[in-house]
C-alpha beads as a LAMMPS data file, in Angstrom:
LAMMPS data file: protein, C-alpha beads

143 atoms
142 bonds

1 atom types
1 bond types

-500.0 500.0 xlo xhi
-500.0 500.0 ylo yhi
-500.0 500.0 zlo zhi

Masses

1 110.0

Atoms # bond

1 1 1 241.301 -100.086 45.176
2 1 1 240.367 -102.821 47.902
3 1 1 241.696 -101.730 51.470
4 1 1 244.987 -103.270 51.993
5 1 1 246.491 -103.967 55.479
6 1 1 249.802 -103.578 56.617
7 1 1 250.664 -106.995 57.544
8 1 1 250.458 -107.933 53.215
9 1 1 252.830 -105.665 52.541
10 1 1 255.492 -105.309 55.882
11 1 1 258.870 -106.691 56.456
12 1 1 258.484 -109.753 58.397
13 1 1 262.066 -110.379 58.865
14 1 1 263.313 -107.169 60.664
15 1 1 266.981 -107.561 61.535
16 1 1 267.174 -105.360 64.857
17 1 1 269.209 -104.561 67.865
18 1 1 269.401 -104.833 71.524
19 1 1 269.694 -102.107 73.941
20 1 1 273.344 -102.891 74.621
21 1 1 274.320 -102.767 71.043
22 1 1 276.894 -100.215 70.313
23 1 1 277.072 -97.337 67.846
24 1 1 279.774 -99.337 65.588
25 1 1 277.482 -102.666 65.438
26 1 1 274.546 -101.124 64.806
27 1 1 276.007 -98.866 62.321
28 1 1 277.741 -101.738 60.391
29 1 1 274.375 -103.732 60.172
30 1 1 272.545 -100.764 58.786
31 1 1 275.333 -100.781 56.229
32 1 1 274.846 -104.578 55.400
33 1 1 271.970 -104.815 55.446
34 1 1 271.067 -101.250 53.341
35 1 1 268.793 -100.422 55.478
36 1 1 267.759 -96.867 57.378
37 1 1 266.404 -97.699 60.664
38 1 1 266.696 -100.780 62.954
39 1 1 264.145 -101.158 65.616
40 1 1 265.629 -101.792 69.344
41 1 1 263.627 -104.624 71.445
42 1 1 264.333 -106.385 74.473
43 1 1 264.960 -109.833 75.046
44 1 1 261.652 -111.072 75.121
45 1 1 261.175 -109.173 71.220
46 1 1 259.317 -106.181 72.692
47 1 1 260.299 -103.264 71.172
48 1 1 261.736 -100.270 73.155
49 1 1 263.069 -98.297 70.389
50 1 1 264.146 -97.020 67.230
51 1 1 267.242 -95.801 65.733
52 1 1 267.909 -94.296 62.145
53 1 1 270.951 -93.972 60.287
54 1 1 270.300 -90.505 60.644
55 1 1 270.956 -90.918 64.623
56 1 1 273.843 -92.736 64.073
57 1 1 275.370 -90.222 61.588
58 1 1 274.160 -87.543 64.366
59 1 1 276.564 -89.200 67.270
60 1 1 278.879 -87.124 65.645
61 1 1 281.367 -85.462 68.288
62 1 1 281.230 -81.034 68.232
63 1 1 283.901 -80.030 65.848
64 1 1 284.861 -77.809 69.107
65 1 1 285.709 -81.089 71.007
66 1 1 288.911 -80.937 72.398
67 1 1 289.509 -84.759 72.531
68 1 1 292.023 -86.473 70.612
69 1 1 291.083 -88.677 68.091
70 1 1 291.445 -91.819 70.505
71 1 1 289.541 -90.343 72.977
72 1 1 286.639 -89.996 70.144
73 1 1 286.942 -93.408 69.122
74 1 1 286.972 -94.769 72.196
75 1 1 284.041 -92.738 73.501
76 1 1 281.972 -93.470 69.691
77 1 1 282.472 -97.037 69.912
78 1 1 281.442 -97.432 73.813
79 1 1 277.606 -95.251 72.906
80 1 1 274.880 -98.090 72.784
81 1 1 271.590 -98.200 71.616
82 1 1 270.078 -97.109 74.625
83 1 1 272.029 -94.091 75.000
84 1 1 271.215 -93.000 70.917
85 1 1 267.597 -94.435 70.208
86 1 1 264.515 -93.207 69.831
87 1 1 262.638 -94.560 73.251
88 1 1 258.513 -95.676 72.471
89 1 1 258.748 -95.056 68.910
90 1 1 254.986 -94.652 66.821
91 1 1 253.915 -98.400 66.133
92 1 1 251.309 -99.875 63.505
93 1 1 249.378 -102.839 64.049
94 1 1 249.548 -105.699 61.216
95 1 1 245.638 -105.287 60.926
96 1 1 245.598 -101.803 59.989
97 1 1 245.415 -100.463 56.744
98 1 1 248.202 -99.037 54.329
99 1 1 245.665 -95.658 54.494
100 1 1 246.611 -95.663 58.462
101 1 1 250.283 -96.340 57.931
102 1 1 250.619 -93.349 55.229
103 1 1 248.634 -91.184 56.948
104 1 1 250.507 -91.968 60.202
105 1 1 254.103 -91.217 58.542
106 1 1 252.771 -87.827 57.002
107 1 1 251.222 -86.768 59.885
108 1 1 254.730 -87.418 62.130
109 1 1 257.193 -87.106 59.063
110 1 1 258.513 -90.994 59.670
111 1 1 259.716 -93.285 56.534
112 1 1 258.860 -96.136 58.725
113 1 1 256.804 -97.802 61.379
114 1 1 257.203 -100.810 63.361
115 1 1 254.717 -103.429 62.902
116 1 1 253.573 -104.470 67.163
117 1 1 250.896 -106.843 68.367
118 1 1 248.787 -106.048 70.682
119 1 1 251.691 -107.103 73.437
120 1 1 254.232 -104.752 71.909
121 1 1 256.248 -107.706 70.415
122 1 1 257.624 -106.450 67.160
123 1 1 256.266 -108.349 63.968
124 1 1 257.542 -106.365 61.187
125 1 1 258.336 -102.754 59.627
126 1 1 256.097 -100.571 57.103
127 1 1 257.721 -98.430 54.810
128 1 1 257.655 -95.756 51.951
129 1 1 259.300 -98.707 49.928
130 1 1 256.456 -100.765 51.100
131 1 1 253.421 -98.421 50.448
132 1 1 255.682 -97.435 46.769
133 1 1 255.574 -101.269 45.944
134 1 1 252.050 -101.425 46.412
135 1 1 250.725 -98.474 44.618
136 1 1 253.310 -99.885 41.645
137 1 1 251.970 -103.433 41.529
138 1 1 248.121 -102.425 42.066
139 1 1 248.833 -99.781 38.993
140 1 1 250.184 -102.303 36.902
141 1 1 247.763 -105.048 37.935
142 1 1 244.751 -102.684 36.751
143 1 1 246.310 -102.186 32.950

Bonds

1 1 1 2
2 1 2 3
3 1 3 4
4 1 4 5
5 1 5 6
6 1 6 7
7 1 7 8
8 1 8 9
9 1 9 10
10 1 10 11
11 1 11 12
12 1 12 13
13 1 13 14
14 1 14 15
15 1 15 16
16 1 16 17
17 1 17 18
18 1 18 19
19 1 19 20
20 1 20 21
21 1 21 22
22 1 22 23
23 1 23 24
24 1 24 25
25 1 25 26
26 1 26 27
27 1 27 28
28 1 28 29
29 1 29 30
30 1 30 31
31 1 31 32
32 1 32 33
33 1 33 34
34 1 34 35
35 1 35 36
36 1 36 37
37 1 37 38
38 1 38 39
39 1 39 40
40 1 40 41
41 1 41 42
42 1 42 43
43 1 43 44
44 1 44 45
45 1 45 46
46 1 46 47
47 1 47 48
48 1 48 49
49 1 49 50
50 1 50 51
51 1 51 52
52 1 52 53
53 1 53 54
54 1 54 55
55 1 55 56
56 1 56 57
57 1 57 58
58 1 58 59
59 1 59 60
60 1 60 61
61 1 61 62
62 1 62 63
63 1 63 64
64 1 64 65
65 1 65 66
66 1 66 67
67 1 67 68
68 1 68 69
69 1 69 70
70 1 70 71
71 1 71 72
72 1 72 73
73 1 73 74
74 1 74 75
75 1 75 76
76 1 76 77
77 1 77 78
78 1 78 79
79 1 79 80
80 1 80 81
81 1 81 82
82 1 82 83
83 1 83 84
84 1 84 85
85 1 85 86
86 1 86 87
87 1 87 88
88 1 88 89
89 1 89 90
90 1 90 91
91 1 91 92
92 1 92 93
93 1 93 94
94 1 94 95
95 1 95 96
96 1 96 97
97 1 97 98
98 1 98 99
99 1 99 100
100 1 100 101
101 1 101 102
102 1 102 103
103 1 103 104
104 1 104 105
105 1 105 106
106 1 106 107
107 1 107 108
108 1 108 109
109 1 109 110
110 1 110 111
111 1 111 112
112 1 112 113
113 1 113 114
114 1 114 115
115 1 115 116
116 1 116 117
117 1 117 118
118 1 118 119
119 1 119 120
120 1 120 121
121 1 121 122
122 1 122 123
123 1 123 124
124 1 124 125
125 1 125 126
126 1 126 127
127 1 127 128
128 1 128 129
129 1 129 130
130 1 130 131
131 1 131 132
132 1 132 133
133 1 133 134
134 1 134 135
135 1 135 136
136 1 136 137
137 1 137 138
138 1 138 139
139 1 139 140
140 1 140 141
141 1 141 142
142 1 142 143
C-alpha cells in the first residue's frame, strides 16, 4: 500500500468553538453535528484546544453537591470552553502520513488529531473514522 498522508483523508470542514463558548453551545453542536470532539481556536483560527464529549459529559456536578438544581444550571450553563478544554492538544501536520497519525493516537490513546500548519492554524481533523475509511476503500480497491 502507497504511503498516504493525512491531508487525503482529514476533515477539512471542522465545525469548532471559541474559547468563550459555553458548556450548553458546545454541547448542542456536538449533538448536531454527531460528532465527539470540537477543536477550540482563537480568532485568528489558531487552535488552543480541544474538548470531547467525554469532557462535556464530565462537567458533571458531585452527586454530594449541595446546590439546588438552579444553582447547577446556572453554574453548568455559565462553564466555557476555556474553563473545560483540553489546552495544546497533540496536532498532525496535513503532510504526514496516516502511519504517523495511527501511531500517534495509539501511542496517546486519542480518536482524533487536529490537522495544524506549520503556524498552528487549524486545517482539519484525523480520525479512527478516517484511517477505517481508508483501510476499507484501499481493501476493496485491491479485489
Amino acid at each position: 500500500m502507497k504511503k498516504e498522508l493525512v491531508r487525503n483523508w482529514m476533515t477539512h470542514d471542522v465545525k469548532t468553538v471559541h474559547p468563550e463558548t459555553t458548556l450548553p453551545k458546545a454541547h448542542q453542536i456536538m449533538m448536531d453535528e454527531e460528532i465527539r470532539r470540537l477543536p477550540v481556536v482563537n480568532k485568528k483560527g489558531k487552535l488552543v484546544g480541544i474538548i470531547t464529549l467525554g469532557d462535556v459529559r464530565g462537567a458533571q456536578p458531585s452527586p454530594a453537591t449541595s446546590l439546588n438544581i438552579w444553582e447547577l444550571n446556572y453554574l453548568l450553563s455559565n462553564l466555557t470552553m476555556k474553563e473545560l478544554m483540553t489546552p495544546k492538544p497533540i496536532t498532525i501536520s496535513p503532510d504526514a502520513t496516516i502511519g504517523d497519525a495511527a501511531r500517534i493516537m495509539l501511542e496517546h490513546r486519542v480518536s482524533g488529531l487536529p490537522v495544524v500548519d506549520s503556524d498552528g492554524k487549524l486545517v482539519g481533523i484525523i480520525t479512527e473514522s478516517d484511517i477505517f475509511s481508508m483501510v476499507v476503500i484501499h481493501e476493496w480497491s485491491e479485489e
